[in-house]
SERO-4910 file (N, C-alpha, C, O; in steps of 0.05 Angstrom, whole numbers):
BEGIN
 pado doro    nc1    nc2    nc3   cac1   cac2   cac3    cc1    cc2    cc3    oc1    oc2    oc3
  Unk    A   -305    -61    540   -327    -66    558   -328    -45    580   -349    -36    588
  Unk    A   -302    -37    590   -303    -12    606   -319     18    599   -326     35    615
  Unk    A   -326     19    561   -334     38    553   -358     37    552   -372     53    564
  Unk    A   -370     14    534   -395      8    531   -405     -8    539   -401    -28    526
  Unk    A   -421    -12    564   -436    -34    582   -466    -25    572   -478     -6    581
  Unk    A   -476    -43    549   -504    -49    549   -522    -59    572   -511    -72    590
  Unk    A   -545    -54    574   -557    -65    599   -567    -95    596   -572   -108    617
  Unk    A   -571   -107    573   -566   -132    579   -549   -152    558   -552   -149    534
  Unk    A   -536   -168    566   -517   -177    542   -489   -166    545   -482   -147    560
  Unk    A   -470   -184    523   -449   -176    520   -438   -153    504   -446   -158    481
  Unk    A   -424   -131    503   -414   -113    483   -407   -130    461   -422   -128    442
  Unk    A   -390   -143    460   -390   -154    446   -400   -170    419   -392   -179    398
  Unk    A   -425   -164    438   -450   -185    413   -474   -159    403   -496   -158    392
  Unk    A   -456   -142    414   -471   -113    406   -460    -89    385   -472    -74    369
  Unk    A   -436    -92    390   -418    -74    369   -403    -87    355   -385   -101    365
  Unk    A   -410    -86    319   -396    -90    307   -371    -75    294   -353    -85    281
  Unk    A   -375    -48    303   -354    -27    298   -359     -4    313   -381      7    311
  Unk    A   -337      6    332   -327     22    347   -317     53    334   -294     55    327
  Unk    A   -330     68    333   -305     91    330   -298    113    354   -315    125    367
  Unk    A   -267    115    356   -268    127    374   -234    138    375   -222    132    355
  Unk    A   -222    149    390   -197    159    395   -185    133    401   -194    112    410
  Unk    A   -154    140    391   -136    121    400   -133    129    422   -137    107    432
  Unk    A   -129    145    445   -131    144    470   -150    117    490   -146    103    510
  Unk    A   -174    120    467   -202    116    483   -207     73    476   -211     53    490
  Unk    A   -201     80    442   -209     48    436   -177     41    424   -174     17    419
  Unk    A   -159     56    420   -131     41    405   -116     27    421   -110      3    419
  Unk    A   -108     50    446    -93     30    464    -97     19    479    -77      8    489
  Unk    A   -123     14    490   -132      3    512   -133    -32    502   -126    -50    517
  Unk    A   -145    -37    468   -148    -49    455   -111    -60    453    -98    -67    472
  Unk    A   -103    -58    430    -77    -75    425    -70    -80    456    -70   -105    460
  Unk    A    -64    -62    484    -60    -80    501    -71   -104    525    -64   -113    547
  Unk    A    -92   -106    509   -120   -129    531   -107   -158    521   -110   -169    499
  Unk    A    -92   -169    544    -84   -195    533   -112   -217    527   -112   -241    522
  Unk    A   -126   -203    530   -153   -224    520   -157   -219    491   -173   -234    479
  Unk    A   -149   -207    483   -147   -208    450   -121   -220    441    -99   -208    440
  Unk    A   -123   -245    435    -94   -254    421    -90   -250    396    -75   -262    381
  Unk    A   -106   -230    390    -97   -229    353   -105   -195    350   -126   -186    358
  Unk    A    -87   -180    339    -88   -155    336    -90   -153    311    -67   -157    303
  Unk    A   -112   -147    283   -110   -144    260   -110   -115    255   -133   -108    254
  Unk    A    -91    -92    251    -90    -77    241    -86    -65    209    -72    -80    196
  Unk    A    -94    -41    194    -91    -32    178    -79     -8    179    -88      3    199
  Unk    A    -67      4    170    -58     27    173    -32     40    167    -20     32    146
  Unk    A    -22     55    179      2     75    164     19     42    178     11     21    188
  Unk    A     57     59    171     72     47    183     77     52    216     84     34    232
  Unk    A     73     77    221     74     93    252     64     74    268     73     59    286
  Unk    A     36     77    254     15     68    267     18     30    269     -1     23    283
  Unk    A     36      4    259     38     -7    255     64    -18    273     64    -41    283
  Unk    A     92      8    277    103      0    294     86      6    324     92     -6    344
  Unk    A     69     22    324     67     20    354     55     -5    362     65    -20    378
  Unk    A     31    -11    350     18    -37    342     36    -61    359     32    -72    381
  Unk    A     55    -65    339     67    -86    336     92    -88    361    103   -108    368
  Unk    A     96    -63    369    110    -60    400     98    -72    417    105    -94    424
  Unk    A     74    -56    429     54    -69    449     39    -94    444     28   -105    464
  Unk    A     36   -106    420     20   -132    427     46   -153    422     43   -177    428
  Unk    A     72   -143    409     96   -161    420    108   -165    448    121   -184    454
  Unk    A    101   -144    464    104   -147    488     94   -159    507    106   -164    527
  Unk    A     66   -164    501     51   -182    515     54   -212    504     45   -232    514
  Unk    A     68   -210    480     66   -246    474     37   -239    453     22   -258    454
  Unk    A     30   -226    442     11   -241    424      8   -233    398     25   -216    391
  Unk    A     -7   -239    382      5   -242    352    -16   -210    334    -36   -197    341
  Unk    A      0   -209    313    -10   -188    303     -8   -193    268     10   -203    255
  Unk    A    -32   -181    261    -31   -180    223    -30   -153    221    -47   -138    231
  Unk    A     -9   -144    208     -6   -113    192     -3   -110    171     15   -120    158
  Unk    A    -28    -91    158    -23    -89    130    -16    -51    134    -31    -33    143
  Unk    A      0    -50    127     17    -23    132     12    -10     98     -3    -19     81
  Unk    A     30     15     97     37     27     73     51     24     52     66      4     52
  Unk    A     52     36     35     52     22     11     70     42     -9     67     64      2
  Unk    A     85     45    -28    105     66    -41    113     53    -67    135     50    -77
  Unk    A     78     45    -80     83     25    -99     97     34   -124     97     58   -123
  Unk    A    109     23   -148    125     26   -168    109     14   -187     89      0   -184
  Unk    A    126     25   -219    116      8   -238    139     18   -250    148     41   -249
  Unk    A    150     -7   -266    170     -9   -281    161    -12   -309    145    -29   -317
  Unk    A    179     16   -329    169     13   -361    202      6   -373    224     17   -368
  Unk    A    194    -13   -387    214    -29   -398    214    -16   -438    191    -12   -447
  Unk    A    228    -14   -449    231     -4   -472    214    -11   -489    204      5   -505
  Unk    A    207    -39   -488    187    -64   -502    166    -57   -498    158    -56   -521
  Unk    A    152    -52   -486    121    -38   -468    101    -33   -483    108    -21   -503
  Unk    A     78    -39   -482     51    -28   -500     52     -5   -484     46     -9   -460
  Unk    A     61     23   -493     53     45   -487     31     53   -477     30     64   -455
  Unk    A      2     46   -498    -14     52   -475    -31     40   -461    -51     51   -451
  Unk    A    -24     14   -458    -30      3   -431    -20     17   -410    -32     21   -389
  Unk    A      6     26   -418     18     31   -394      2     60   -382     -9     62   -360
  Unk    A      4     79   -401    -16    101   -397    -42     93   -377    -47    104   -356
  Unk    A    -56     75   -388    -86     74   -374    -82     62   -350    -93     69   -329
  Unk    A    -61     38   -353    -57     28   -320    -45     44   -305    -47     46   -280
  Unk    A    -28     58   -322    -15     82   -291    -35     98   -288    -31    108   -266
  Unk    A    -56    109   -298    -78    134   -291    -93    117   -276    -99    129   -256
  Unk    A   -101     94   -276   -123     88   -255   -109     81   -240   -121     80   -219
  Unk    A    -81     74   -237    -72     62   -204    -69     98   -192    -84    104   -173
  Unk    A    -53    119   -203    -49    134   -192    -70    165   -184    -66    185   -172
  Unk    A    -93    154   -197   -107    180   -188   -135    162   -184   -156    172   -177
  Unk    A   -129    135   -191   -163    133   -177   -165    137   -142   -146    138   -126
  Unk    A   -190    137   -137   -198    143   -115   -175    162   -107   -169    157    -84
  Unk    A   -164    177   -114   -148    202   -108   -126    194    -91   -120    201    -68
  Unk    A   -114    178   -107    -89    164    -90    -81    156    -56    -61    155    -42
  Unk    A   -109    152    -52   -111    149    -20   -114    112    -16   -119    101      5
  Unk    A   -110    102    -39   -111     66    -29    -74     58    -34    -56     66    -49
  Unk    A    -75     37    -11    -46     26     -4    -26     27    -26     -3     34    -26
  Unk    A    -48     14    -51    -37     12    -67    -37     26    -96    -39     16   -119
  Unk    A    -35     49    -89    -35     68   -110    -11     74   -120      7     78   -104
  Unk    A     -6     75   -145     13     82   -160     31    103   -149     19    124   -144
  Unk    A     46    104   -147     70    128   -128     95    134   -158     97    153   -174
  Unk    A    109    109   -157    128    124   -176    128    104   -200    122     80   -198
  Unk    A    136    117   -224    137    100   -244    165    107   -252    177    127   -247
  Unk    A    172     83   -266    209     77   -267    203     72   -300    191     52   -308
  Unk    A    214     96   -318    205     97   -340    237     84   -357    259     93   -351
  Unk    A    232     66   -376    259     63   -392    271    103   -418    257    118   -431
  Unk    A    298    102   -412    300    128   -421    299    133   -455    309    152   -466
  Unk    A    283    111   -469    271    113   -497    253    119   -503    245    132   -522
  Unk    A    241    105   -478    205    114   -478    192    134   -452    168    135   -447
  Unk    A    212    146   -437    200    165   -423    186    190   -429    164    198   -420
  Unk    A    199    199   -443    188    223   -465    160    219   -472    142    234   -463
  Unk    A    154    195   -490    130    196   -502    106    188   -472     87    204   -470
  Unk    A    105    169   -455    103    161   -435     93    193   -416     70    198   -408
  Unk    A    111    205   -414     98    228   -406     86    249   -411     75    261   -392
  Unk    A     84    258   -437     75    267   -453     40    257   -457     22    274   -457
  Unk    A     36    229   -459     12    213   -459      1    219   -425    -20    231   -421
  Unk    A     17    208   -405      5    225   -378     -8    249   -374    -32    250   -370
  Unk    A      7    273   -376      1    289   -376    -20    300   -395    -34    318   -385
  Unk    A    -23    295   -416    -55    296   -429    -67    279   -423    -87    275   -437
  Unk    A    -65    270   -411    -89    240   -396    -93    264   -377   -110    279   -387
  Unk    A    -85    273   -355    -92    283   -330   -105    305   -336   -123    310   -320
  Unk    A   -102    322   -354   -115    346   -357   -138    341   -366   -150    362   -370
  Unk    A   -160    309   -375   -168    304   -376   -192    294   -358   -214    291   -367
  Unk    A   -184    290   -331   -195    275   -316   -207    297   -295   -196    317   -285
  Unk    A   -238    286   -293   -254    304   -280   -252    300   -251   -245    280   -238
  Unk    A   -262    332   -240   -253    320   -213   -280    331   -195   -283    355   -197
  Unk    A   -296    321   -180   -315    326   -164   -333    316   -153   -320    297   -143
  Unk    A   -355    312   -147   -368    293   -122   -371    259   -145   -386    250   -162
  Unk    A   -349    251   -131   -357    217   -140   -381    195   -140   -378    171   -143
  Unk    A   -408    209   -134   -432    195   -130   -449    219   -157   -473    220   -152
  Unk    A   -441    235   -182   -445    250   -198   -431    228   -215   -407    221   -211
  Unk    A   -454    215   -242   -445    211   -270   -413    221   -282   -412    246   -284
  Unk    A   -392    209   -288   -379    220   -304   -356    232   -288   -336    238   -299
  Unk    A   -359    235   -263   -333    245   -238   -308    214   -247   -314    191   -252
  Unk    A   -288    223   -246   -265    203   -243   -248    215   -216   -242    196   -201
  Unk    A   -244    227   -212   -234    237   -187   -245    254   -161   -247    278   -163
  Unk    A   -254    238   -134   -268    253   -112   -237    271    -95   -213    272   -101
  Unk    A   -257    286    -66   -238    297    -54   -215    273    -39   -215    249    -40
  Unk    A   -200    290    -27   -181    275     -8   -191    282     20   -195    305     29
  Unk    A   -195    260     35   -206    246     66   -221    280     81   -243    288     89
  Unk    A   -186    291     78   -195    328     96   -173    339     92   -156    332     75
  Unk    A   -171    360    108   -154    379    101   -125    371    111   -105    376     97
  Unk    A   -122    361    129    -86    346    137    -82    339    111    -61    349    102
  Unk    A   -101    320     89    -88    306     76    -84    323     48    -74    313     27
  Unk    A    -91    343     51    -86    369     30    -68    382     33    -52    389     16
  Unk    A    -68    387     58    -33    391     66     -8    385     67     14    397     63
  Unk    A    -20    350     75      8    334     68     17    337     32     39    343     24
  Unk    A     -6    332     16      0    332    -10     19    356    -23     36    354    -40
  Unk    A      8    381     -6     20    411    -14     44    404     -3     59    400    -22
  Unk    A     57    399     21     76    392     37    106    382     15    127    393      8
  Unk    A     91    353      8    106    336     -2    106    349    -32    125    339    -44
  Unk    A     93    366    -47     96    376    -75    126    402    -71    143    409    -87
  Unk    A    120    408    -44    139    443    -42    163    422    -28    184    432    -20
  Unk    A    160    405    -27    193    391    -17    196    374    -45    220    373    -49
  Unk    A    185    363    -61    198    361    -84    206    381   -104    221    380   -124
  Unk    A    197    393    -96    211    424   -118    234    436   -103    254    447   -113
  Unk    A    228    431    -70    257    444    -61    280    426    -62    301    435    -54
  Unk    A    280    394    -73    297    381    -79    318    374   -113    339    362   -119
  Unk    A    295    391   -125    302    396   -147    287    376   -168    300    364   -186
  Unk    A    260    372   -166    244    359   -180    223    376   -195    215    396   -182
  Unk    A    215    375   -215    197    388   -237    169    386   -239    164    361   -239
  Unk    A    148    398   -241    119    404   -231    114    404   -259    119    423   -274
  Unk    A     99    377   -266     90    372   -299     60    386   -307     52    400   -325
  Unk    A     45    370   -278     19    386   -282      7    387   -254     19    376   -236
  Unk    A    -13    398   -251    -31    398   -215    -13    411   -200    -15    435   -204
  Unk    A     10    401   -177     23    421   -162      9    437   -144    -16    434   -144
  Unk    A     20    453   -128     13    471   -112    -11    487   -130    -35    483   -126
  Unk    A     -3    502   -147    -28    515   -166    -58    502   -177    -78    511   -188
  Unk    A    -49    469   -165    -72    453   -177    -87    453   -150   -111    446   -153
  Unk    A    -80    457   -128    -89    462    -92   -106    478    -98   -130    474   -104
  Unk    A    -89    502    -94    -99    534    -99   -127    538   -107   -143    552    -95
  Unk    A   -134    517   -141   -143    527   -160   -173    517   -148   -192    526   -161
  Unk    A   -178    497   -122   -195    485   -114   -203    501    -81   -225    507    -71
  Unk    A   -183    504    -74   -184    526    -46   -210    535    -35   -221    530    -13
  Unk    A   -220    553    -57   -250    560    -49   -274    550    -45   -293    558    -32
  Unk    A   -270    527    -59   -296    504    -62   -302    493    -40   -291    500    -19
  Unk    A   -320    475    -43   -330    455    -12   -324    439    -18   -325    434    -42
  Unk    A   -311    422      3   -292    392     12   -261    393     -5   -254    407    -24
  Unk    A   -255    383      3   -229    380     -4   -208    362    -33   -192    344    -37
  Unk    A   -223    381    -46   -202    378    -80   -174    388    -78   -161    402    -63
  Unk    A   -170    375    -97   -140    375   -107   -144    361   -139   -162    346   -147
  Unk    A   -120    372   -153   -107    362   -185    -91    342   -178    -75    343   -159
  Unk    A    -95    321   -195    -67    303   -193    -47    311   -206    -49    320   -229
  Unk    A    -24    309   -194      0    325   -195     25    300   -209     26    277   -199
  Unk    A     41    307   -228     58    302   -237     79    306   -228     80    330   -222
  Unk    A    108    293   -219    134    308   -223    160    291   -237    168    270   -227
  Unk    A    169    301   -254    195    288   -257    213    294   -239    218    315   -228
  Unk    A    225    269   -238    256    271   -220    273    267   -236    276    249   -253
  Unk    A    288    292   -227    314    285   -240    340    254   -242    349    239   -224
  Unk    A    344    256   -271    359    229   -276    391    222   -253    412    234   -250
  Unk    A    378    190   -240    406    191   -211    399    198   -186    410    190   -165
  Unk    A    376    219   -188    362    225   -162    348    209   -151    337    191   -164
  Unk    A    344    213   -117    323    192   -107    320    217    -85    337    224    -70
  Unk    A    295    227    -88    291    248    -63    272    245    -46    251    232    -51
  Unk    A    279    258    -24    277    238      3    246    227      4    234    206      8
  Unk    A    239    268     -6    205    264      4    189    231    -23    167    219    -19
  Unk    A    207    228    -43    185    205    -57    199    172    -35    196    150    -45
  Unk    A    210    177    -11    218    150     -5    187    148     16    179    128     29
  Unk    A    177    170     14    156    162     41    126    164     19    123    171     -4
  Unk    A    101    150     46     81    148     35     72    171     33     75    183     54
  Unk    A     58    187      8     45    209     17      7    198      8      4    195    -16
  Unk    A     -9    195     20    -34    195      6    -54    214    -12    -75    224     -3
  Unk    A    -44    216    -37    -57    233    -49    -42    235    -75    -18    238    -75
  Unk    A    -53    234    -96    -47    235   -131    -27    247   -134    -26    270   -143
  Unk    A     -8    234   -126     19    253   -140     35    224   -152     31    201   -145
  Unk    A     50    233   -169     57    207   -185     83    218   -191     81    241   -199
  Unk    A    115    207   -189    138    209   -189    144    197   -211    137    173   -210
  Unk    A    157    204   -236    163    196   -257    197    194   -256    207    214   -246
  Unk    A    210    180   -261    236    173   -262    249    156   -289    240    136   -300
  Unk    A    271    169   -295    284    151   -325    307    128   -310    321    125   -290
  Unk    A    300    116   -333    323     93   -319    332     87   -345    321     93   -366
  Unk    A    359     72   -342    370     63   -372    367     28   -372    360     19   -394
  Unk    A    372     10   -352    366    -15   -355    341    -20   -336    324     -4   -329
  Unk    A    346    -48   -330    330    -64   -316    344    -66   -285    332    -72   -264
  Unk    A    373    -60   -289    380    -71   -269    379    -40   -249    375    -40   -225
  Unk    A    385    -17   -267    374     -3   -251    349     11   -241    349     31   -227
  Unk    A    326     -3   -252    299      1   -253    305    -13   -219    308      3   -201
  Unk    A    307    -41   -214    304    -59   -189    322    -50   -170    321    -60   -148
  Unk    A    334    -36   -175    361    -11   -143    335      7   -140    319      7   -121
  Unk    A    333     23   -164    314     46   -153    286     34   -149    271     48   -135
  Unk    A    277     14   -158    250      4   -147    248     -4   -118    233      7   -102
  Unk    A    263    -21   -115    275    -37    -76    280    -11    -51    278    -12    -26
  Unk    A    289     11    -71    309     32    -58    290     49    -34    298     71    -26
  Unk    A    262     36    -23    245     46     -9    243     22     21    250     -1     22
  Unk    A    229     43     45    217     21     64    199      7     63    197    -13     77
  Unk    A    173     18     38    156     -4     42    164    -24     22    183    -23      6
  Unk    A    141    -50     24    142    -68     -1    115    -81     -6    110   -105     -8
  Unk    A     97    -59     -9     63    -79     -8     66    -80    -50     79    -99    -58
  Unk    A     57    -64    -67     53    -76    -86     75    -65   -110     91    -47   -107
  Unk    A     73    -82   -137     94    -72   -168     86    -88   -183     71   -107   -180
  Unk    A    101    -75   -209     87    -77   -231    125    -69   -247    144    -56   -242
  Unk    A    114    -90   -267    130    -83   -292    113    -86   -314     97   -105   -313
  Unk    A    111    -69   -337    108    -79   -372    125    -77   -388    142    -60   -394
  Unk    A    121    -95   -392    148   -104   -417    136   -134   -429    124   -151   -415
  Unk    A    143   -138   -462    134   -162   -469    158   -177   -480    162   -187   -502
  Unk    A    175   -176   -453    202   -190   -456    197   -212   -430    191   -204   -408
  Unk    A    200   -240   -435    197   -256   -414    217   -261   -395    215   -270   -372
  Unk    A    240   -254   -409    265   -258   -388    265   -237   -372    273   -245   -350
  Unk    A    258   -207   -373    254   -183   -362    231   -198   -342    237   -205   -319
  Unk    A    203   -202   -354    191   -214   -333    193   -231   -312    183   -229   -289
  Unk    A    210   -251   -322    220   -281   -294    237   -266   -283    246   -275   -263
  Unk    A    250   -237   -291    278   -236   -267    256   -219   -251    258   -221   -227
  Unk    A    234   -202   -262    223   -182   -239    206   -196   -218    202   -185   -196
  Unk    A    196   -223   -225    181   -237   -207    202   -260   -195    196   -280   -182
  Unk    A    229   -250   -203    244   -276   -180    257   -260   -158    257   -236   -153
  Unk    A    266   -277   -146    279   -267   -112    302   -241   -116    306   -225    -97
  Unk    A    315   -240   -139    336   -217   -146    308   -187   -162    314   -167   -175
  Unk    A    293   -193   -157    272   -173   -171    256   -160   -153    271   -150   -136
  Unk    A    233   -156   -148    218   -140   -136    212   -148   -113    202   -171   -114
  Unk    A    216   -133    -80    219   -147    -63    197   -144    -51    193   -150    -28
  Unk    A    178   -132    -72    143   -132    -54    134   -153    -56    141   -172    -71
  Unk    A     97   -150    -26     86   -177    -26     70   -184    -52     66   -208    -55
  Unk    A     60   -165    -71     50   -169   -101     64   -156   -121     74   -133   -119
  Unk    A     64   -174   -142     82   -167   -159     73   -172   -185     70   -196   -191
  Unk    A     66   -151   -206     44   -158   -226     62   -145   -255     81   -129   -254
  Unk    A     50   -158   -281     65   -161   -298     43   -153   -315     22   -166   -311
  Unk    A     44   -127   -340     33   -123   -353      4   -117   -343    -16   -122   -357
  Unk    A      3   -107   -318    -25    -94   -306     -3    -81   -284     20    -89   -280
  Unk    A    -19    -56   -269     -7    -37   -256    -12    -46   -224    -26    -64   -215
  Unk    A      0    -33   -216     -2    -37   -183    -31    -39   -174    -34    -56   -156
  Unk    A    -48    -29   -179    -72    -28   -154    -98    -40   -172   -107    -29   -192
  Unk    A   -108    -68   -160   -134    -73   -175   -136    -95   -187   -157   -101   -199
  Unk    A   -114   -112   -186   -105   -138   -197   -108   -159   -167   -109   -184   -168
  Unk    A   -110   -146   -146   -106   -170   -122   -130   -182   -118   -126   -203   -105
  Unk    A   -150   -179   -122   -172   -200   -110   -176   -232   -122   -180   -241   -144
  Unk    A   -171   -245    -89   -167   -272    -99   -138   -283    -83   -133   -303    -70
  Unk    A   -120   -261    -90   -101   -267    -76    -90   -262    -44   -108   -255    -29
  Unk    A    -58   -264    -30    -55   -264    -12    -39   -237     -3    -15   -231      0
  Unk    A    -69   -221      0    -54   -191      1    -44   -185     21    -54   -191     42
  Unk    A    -14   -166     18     -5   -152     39     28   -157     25     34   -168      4
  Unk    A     44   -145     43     77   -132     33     84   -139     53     72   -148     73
  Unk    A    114   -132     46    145   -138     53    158   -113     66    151    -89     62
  Unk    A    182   -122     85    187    -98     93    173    -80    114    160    -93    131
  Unk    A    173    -52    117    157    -31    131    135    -38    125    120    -25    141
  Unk    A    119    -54    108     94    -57     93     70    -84    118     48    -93    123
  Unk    A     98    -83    123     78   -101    166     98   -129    156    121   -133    164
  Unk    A     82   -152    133     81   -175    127     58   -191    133     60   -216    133
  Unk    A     38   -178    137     20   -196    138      6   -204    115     20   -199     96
  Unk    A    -19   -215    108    -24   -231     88    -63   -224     95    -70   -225    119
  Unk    A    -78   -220     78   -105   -217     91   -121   -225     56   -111   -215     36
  Unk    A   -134   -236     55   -152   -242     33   -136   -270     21   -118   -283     32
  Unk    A   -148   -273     -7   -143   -304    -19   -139   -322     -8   -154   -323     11
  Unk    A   -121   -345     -8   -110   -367      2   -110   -358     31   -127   -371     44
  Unk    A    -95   -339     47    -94   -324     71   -115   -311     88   -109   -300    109
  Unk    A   -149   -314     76   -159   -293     88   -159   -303    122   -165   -289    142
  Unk    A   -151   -330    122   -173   -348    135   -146   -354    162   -151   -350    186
  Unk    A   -125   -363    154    -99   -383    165   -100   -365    197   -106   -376    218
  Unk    A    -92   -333    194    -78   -321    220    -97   -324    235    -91   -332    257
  Unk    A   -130   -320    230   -144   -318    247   -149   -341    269   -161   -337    290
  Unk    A   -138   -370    259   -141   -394    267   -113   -399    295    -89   -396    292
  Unk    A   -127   -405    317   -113   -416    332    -95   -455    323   -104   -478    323
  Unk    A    -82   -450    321    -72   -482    311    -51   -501    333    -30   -493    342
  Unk    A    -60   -523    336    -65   -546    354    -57   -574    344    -66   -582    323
  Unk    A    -42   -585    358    -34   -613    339    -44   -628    364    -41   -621    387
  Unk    A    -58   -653    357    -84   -678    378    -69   -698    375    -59   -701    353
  Unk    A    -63   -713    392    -55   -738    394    -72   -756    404    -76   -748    427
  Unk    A    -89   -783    399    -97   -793    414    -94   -820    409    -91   -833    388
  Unk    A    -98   -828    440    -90   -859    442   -112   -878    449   -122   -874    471
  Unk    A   -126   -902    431   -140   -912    448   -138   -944    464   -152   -957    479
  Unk    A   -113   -947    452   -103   -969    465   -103   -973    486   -117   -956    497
  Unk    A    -93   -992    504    -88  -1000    535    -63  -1003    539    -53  -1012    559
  Unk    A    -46   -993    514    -18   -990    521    -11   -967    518    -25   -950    506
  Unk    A     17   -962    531     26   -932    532     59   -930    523     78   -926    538
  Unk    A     60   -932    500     90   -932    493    102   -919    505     89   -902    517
  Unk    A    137   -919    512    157   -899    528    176   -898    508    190   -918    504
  Unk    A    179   -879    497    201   -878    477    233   -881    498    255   -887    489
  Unk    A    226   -874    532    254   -878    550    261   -910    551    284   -916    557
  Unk    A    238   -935    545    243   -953    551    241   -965    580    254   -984    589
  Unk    A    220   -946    596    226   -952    626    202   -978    628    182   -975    613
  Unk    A    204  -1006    647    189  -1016    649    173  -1010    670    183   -994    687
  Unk    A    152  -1018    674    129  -1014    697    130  -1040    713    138  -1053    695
  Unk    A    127  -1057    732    123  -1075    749     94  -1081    751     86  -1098    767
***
């Protein structure tokens, strides 16, 4: 209200959306104790500060934070399901949604073929203005986020990880054009490794491939991150399935079986575990946080019980 004073009426009943600097509308906002409910979206940074300042004042906050989703390939697996669900979680909309495919936790029987099927999938997939017939892949947001992607590709190679397809050369190969392309990029990690740069979010089509030999070490290296918004196992083993959807299994807030991380939630009670905030926003949930809740007692008697037992005269 300090920013925008209409001349008659409330701001309020005037703007339905604000854009502006976190200087200008972020912080002034989370700390107005006249807002008792802070719904944010956003990174994790951006979620602890959030959740500092409107804890400090006493009032409540929903965070749906970041996301470092997984998919677990179990030996059993329809192969290419698995193929098509990992290409649309990890390069649609150019890996910029929460829940985009990040790493896949491949069993070490079927990793081979599994990647092999990726990587001719990707060399496949078109990349350019997404409002054009036949585009499967638009740019990324701007140029930070072309950077971060180049960033996080030249620190997995300096960790000792392998450049299957896209990479730095898949940057390059777009450089000259207008807006901001990029290739979706492949890397294997080496077998036992967990390097650093795949523990964080990066937004943008890069997809971490990893061998595993069981189940039990699929759920160490699946857990082995700060966030916990979404996962996925395939496998058409049911006991593999009840352990990945029980409490010793996947410690994210969705957890999907034989469909891939991103695209299965509508309906449900979205949001993660962990760095991932914990809040809850759509299905059963869209409705609960936003509600102030109140327990009524009323009496209409002419008596007044004392649970102390004191008499009156």
């Amino acid at each position: 209200q300090d920013i925008f004073v209409p001349e008659n009426g409330d701001p309020c009943d005037v703007f339905g959306l604000v854009v502006g600097t976190v200087e200008e509308i972020g912080e002034p906002m989370i700390a107005d104790k006249r807002l008792p409910l802070i719904s944010a979206t956003g990174s994790c940074r951006m979620g602890r500060r959030v959740g500092e300042v409107v804890g400090g004042r006493l009032g409540r906050s929903l965070l749906e934070l970041g996301g470092n989703n997984a998919i677990i390939i179990m030996e059993d697996a329809d192969l290419d399901m698995v193929i098509r669900g990992t290409l649309f979680g990890a390069v649609g909309t150019a890996g910029q949604r929460c829940t985009s495919t990040r790493r896949l936790l491949c069993h070490e029987s079927v990793v081979d073929e599994i990647t092999e099927g990726l990587v001719s999938a990707y060399t496949q997939v078109s990349i350019g203005d997404p409002l054009e017939s036949g585009t499967l892949m638009g740019p990324l947001i701007n140029e930070d986020a072309v950077n971060n992607m180049r960033s996080s590709i030249e620190q997995a190679k300096a960790e000792g990880c392998e450049i299957l397809c896209g990479g730095v050369e898949g940057i390059e190969r777009w450089a000259d054009r207008p807006g901001h392309f990029v290739e979706p990029t492949i890397v294997k990690v080496p077998k036992g490794k967990m390097p650093e740069v795949v523990k964080e979010e990066t937004f943008a089509p890069i997809l971490y491939i990893f061998t595993i030999s069981d189940l039990d070490e699929a759920l160490a290296m699946h857990n082995d991150v700060d966030q916990g918004l979404s996962s996925a196992i395939f496998t058409n083993s049911m006991r593999n399935a009840g352990r990945f959807l029980s409490p010793e299994g996947s410690d994210c807030g969705i957890a999907n079986v034989n469909i891939g991380t991103s695209g299965a939630e509508i309906g449900g009670a979205f949001g993660g575990e962990k760095d991932t905030g914990g809040g809850r926003e759509s299905g059963s949930d869209s409705w609960k946080v936003y509600m102030r809740r109140q327990t009524c007692t009323t009496n209409w008697s002419a008596e007044m019980p004392l649970a102390q037992g004191i008499e009156f005269g």
